[in-house]
C-alpha positions as CSV (number, residue, x, y, z in Angstrom):
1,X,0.0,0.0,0.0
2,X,1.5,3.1,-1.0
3,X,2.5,5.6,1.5
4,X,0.1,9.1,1.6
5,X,2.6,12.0,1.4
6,X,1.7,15.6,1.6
7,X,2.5,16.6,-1.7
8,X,0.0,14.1,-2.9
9,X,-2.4,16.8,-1.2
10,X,-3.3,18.3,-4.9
11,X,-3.7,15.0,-6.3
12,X,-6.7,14.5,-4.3
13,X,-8.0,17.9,-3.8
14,X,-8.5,17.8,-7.3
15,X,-9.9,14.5,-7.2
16,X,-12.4,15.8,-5.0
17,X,-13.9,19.0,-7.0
18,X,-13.8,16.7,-10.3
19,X,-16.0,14.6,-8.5
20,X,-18.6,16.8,-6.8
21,X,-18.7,18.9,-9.7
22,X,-18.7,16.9,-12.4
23,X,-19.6,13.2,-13.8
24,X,-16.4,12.1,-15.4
25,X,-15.7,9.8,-12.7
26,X,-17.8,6.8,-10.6
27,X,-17.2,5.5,-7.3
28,X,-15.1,2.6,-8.2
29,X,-12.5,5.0,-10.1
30,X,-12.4,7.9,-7.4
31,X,-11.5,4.9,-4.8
32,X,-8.6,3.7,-7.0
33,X,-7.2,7.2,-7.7
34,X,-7.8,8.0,-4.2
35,X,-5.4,5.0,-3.1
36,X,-3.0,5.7,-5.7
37,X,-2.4,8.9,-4.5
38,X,-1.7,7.3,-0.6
39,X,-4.8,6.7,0.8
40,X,-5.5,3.5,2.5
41,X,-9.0,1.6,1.4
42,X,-10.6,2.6,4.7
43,X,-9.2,6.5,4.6
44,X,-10.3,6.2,0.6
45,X,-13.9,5.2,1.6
46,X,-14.3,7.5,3.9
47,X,-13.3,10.5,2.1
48,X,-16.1,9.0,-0.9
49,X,-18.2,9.2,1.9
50,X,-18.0,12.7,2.7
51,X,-17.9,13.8,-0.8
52,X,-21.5,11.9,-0.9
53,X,-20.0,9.2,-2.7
54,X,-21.9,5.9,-0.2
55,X,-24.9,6.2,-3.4
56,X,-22.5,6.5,-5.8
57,X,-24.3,10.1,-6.8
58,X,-21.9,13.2,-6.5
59,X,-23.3,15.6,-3.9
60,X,-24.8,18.7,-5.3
61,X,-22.1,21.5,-3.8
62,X,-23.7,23.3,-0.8
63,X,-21.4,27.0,-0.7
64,X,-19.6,29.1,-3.5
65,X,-16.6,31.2,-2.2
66,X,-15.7,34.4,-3.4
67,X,-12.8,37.1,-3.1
68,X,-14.2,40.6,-3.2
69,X,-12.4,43.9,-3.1
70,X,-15.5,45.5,-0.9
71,X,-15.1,46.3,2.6
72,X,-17.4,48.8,5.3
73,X,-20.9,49.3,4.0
74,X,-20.3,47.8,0.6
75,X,-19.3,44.5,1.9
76,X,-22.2,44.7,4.0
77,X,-24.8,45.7,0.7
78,X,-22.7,42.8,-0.8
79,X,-24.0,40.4,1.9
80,X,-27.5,41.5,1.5
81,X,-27.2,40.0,-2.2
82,X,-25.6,36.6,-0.8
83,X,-28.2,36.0,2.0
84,X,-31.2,36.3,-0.7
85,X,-29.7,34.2,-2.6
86,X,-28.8,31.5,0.1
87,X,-32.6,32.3,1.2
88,X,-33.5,31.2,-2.8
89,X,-31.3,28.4,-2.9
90,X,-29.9,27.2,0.2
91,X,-26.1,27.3,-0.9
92,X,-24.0,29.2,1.5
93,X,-21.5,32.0,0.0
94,X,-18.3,32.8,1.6
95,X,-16.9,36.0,1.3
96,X,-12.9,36.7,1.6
97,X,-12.2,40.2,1.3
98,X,-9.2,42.2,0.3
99,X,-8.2,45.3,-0.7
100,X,-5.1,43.5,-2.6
101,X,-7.7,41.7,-5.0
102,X,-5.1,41.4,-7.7
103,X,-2.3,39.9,-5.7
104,X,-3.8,37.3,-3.8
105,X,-6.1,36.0,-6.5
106,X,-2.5,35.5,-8.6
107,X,-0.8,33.7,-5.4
108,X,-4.1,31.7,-5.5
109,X,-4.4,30.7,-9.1
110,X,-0.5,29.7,-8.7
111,X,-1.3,27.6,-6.0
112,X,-3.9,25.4,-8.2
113,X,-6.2,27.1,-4.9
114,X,-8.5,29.8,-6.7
115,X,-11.9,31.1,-5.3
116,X,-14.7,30.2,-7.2
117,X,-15.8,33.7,-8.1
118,X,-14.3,36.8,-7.3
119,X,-15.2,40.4,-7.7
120,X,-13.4,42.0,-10.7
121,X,-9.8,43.2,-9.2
122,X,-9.3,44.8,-12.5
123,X,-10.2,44.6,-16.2
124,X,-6.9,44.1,-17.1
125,X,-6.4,41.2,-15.4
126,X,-10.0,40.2,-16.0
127,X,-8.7,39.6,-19.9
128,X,-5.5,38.3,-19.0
129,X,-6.9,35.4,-17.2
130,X,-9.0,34.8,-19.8
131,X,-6.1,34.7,-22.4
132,X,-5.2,32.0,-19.9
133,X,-7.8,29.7,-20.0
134,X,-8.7,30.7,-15.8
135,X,-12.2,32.4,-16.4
136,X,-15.2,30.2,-17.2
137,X,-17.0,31.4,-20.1
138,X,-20.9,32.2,-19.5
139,X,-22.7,32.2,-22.9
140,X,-24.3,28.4,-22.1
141,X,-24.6,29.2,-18.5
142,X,-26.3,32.7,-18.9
143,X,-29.3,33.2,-20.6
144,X,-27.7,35.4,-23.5
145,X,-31.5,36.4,-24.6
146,X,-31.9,38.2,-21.5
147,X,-28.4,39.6,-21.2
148,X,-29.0,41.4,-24.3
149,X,-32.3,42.7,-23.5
150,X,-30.7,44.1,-20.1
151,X,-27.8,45.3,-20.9
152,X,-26.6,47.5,-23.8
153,X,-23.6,46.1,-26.2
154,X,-21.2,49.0,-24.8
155,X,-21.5,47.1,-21.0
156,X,-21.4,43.5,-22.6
157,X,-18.6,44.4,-24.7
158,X,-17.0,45.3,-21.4
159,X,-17.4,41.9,-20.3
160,X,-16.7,39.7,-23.0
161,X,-13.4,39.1,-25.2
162,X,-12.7,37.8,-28.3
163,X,-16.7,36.9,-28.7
164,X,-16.9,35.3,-25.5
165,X,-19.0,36.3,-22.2
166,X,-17.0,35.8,-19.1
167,X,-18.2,38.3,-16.8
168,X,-21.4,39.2,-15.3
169,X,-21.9,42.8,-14.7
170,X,-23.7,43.4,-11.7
171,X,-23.4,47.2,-10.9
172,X,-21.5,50.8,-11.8
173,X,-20.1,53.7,-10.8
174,X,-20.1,57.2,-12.3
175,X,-16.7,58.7,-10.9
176,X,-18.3,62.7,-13.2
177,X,-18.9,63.7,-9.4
178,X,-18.2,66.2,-6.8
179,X,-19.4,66.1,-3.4
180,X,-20.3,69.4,-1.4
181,X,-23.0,70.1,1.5
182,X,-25.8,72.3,-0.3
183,X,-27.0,74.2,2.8
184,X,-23.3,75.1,3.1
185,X,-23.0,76.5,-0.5
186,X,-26.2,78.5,0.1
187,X,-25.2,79.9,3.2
188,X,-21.9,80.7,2.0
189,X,-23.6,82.1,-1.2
190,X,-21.2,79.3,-3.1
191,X,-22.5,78.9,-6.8
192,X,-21.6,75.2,-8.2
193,X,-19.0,75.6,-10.8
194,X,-19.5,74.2,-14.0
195,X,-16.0,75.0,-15.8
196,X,-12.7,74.0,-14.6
197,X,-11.2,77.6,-14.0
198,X,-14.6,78.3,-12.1
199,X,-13.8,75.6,-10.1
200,X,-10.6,76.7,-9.1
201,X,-12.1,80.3,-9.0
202,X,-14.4,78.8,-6.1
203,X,-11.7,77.1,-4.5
204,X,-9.6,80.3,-4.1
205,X,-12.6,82.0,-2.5
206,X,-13.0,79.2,0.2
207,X,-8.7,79.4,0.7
208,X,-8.9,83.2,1.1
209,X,-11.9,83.0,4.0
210,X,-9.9,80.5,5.8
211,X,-11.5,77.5,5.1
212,X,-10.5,74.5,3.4
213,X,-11.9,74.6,-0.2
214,X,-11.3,70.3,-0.4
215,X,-11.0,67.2,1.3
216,X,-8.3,64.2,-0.5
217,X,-7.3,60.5,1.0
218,X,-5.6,58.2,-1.1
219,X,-4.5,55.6,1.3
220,X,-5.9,52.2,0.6
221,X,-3.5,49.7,1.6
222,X,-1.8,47.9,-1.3
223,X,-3.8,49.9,-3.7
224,X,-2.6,53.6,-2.4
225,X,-3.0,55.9,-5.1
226,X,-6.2,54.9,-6.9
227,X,-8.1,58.1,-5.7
228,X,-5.7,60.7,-7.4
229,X,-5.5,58.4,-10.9
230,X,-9.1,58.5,-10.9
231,X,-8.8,62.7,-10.4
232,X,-6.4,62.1,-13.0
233,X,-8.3,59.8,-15.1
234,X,-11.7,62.1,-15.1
235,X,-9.3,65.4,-15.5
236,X,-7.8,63.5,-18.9
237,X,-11.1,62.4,-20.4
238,X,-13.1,66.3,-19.5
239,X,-9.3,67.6,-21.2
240,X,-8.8,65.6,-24.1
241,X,-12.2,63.2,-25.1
242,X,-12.4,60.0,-25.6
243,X,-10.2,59.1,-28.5
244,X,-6.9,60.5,-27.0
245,X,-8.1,58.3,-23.4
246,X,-8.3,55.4,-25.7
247,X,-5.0,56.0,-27.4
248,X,-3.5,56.2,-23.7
249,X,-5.1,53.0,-22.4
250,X,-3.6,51.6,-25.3
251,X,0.1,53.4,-24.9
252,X,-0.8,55.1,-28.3
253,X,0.9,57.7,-26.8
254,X,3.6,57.9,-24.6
255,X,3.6,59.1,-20.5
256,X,5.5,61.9,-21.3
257,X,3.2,63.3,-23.6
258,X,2.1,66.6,-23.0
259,X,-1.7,65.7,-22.4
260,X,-1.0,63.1,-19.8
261,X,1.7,65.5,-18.0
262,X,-0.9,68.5,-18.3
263,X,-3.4,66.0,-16.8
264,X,-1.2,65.7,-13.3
265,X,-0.8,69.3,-13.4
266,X,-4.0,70.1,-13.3
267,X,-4.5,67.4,-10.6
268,X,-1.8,69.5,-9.3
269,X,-3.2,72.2,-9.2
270,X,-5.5,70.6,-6.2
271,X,-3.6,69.0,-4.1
272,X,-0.7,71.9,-4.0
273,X,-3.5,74.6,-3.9
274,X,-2.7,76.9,-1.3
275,X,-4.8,76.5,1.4
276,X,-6.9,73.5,-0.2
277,X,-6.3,70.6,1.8
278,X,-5.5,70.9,5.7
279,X,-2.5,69.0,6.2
280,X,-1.2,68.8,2.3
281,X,0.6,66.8,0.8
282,X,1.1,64.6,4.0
283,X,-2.5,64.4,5.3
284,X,-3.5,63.1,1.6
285,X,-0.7,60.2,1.6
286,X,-1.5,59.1,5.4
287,X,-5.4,59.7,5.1
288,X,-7.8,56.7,3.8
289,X,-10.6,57.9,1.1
290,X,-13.2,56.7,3.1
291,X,-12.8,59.0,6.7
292,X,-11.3,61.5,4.5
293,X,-15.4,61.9,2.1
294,X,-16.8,62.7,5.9
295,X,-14.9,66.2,6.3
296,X,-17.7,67.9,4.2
297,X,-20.3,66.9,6.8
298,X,-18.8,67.8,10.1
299,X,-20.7,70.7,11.9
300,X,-19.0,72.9,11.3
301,X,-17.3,71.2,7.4
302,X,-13.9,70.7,7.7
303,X,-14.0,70.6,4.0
304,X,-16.5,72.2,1.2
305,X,-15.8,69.7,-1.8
306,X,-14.9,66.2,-2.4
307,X,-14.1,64.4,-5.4
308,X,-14.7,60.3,-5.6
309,X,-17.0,58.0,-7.9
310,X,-20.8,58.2,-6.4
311,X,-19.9,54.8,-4.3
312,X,-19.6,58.2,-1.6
313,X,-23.0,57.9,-0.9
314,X,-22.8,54.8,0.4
315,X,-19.8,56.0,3.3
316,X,-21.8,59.7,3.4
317,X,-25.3,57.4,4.6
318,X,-23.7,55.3,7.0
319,X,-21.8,57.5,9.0
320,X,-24.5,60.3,9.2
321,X,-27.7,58.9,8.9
322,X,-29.6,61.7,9.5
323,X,-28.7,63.6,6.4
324,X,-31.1,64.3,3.6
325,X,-30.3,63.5,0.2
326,X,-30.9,66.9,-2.0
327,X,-30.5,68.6,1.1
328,X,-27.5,67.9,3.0
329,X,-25.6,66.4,0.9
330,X,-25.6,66.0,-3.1
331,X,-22.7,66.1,-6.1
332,X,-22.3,68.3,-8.8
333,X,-21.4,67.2,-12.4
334,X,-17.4,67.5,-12.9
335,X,-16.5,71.1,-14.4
336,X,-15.9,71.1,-17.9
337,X,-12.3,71.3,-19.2
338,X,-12.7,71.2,-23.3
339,X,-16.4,72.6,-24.2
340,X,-16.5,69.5,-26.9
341,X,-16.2,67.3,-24.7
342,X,-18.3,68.7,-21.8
343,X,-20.5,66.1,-19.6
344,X,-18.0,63.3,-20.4
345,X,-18.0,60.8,-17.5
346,X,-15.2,58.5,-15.9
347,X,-17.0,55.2,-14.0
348,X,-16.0,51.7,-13.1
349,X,-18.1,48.4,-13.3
350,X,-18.4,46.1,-10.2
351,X,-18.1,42.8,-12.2
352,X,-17.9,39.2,-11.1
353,X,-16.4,35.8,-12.7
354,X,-16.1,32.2,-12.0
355,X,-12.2,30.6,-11.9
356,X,-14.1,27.5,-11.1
357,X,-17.5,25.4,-12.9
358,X,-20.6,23.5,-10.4
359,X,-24.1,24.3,-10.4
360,X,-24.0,25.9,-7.3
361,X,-21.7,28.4,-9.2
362,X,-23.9,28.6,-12.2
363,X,-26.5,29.3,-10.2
364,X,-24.8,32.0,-8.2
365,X,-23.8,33.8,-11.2
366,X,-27.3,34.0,-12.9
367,X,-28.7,35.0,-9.8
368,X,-25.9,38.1,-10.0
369,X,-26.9,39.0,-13.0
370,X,-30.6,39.8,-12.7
371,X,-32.5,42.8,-11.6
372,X,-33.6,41.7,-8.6
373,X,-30.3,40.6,-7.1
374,X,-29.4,43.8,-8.3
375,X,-31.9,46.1,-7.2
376,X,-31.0,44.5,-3.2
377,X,-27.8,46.9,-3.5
378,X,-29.2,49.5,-5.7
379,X,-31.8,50.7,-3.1
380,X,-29.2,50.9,0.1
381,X,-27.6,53.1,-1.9
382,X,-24.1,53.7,-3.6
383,X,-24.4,52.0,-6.5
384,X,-26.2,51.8,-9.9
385,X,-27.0,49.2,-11.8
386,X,-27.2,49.1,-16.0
387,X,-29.4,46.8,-16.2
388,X,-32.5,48.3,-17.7
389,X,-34.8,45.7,-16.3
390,X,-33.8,47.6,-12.5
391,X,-36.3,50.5,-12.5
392,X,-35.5,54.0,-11.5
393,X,-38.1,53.8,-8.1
394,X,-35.7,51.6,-6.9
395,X,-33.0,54.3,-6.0
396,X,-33.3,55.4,-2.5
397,X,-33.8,59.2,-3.7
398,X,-33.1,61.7,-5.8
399,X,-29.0,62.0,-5.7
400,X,-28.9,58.5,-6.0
401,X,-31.8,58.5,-9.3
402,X,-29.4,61.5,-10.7
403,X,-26.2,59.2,-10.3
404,X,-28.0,56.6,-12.4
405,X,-28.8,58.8,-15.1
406,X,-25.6,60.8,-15.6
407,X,-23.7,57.1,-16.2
408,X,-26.3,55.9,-17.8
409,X,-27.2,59.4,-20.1
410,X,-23.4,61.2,-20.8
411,X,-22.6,61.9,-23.8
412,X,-18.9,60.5,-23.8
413,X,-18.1,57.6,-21.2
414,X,-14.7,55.7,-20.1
415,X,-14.0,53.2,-17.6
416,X,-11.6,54.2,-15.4
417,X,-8.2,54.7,-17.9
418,X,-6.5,53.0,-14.8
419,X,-8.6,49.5,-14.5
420,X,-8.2,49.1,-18.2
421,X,-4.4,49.2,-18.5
422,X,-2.2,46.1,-17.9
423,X,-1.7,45.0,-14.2
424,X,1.8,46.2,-13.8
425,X,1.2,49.4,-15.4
426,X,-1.9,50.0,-12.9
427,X,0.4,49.6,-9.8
428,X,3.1,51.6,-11.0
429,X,0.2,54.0,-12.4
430,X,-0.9,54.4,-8.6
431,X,2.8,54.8,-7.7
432,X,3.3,57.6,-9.7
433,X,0.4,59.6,-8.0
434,X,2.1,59.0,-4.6
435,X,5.0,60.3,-5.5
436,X,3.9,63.2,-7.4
437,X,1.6,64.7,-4.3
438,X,4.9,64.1,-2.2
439,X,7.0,65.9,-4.7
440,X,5.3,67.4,-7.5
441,X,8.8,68.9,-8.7
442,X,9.9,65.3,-9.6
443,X,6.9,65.0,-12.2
444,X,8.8,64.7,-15.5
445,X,11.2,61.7,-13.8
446,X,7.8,59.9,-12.4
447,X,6.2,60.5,-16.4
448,X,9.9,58.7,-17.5
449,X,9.4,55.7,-14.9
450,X,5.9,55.5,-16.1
451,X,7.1,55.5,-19.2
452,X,9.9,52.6,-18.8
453,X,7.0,50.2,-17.1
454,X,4.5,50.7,-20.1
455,X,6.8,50.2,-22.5
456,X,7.9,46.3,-20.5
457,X,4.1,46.1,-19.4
458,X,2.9,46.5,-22.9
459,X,5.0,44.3,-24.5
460,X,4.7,41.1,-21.8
């Protein structure tokens, strides 16, 4: 009888998903690869056992586990979703959360140990997996019919390549907003800007009375820096439209070019604004977005403005309840840059995909992509869905109604320039808008480094 060693482990871990999740193997052959991997009869039978092998029928799987990047009130909305559908079903999910999505799925993939779904770290690496063979592809799980009755081609494009579906889009982001305090502005007799240059008139005007004009946190653990691309991002697209953002997702254009290095000094212009941010550059570095979106709503604000995707409303609701939407607290549409391209509008898309096939899986996943599982997160607020079968009553209020419609209504929209651009070049991306707030001198050697990475990151 051979001897069961550890590094037989894999052998029968995979043994075991092949056999509760699919019928390519009976009883008699999952005992005789289970002994040839170590295990005596007795420890073999047992193990069948569990698995619900003493019938010889596989066990229908029971849980689905998935890696998510959400954390605070979105994890919580995200739990909401999972406990209807364990209520439908019965099958349990498991949430592991991280805000390092992108390195522990790899070390998991590389360990033959990946989750069964995870929420979307990235689109970049999305596609790359899926140039891998990792991602399961959804057309025969999904029913494409009501996909594309849901959801316009510009979102499934988003989730598909090379023809295939392999990602179910459950909701979106517009990142075209500012955040300010409307009983503030009216008392201040503050008018909402609606160009650039107004903005930073208004922004002067706060500085001057002794106030801070803006509140900025772009600490996020491994992925530090994503609130200033995004500023950067938005400031690009409003600049230079939406052919020149594709050109630079694609490195059509190089780092150093002058609309990517006008876009961090106009980003620039905020964070080194005199008087702007209490505590700049250092409090922006050190400070997480999430406390950092509450300065606005302090009594008296700490801050007048505040610039992040409309997931805000989600940290704004839970931390002061008592506010009124509309009245309290609402956004304004990001000042125009370029008149031609005026109303254009940055977002992200919360997307989910299986690294791993079973029916409790499948069934997971087609419950992710309705309306109703949708409309569970959609009505706490913080979110919007595209799916046109989630109907505008189901937004919590106004703001939230007048999110949906500005991403689902602007005349030119981009995802995020930073989720769409190769894994490497993200991180170093990020990188780059650390350094610059801590020294914005050094900007033409951090648009060189950029540079280097795309030119490596593009080409791997």
């Amino acid at each position: 009888m051979p001897i069961f060693d550890r590094g037989n482990r894999q052998d029968l871990d995979q043994l075991v998903e092949e056999y509760t999740t699919t019928s390519n193997i009976n009883r008699r052959q999952f005992l005789q690869r289970a002994t040839a991997a170590g295990l005596s009869i007795s420890a073999a039978s047992a193990l069948l056992a569990a698995c619900g092998g003493g019938t010889g029928t596989p066990a229908a799987p029971t849980s689905v586990d998935v890696l998510a990047v959400w954390s605070g009130v979105e994890l919580t909305n995200f739990n909401l979703i999972n406990t209807a559908f364990t209520q439908k079903t019965g099958i349990k999910v498991n949430v592991e959360t991280t805000r390092d999505a992108a390195t522990v799925l790899n070390t998991r993939i590389r360990g033959n140990n990946p989750p069964d779904v995870t929420g979307s770290p990235g689109l970049s690496q999305f596609r790359t997996l899926i140039t891998q063979g990792k991602v399961i592809r959804l057309d025969s799980i999904l029913d494409m019919n009501q996909i594309r009755a849901n959801f316009s081609q510009d979102w499934i494009n988003l989730a598909s390549l090379n023809g295939g579906l392999y990602g179910v889009l459950m909701l979106a982001n517009s990142k075209g907003t500012v955040w300010y305090d409307p009983k503030q502005f009216t008392a201040k007799g503050y008018t909402v800007p609606q160009t650039w240059n107004d903005l930073i008139t208004l922004s002067d005007k706060i500085a001057s009375a002794g106030q801070y004009p803006w509140t900025l946190g772009v600490e996020s653990g491994a992925a530090s820096g994503w609130p200033g691309a995004d500023w950067i991002d938005q400031i690009f697209l409003s600049l230079n439209g939406g052919a020149m953002t594709d050109a630079w997702v694609a490195h059509k254009i190089p780092w150093t070019d002058a609309s990517v290095k006008n876009a961090f000094q106009m980003f620039g212009q905020i964070v080194q604004g005199k008087h702007y941010i209490n505590g700049a550059p250092q409090s922006i570095l050190a400070t997480n977005f999430t406390p950092a979106s509450y300065l606005p709503y302090a009594s008296p604000p700490k801050a007048y403005m505040d610039y992040l995707g409309d997931f805000l409303v989600g940290f704004i609701t839970a931390q002061f309840p008592s506010l009124q939407a509309g009245t309290d607290y609402n956004f304004f549409t990001f000042p125009t840059i370029t008149p031609a391209y005026a109303g254009a509008v940055t977002g992200g898309a919360d997307m989910v995909f299986a690294l791993r096939d079973n029916s409790a899986i499948r069934q997971y996943l087609q419950y992710l992509s309705t309306a109703e599982a949708q409309e569970i997160w959609v009505k706490q607020g913080g979110k919007s869905s595209v799916n046109k079968a989630v109907p505008l009553s189901a937004y919590p209020n106004d703001v939230q109604r007048a999110a949906g419609k500005q991403l689902s209504q602007a005349p030119i929209f981009r995802n995020s320039p930073d989720d769409l651009m190769p894994q490497a070049m993200e991180t170093a991306y990020w990188k780059g808008v650390l350094d610059y707030i801590s020294n914005p001198s050094q900007l033409n050697s951090i648009l060189s480094t950029l540079e280097s990475t795309a030119v490596s990151a593009y080409s791997s």
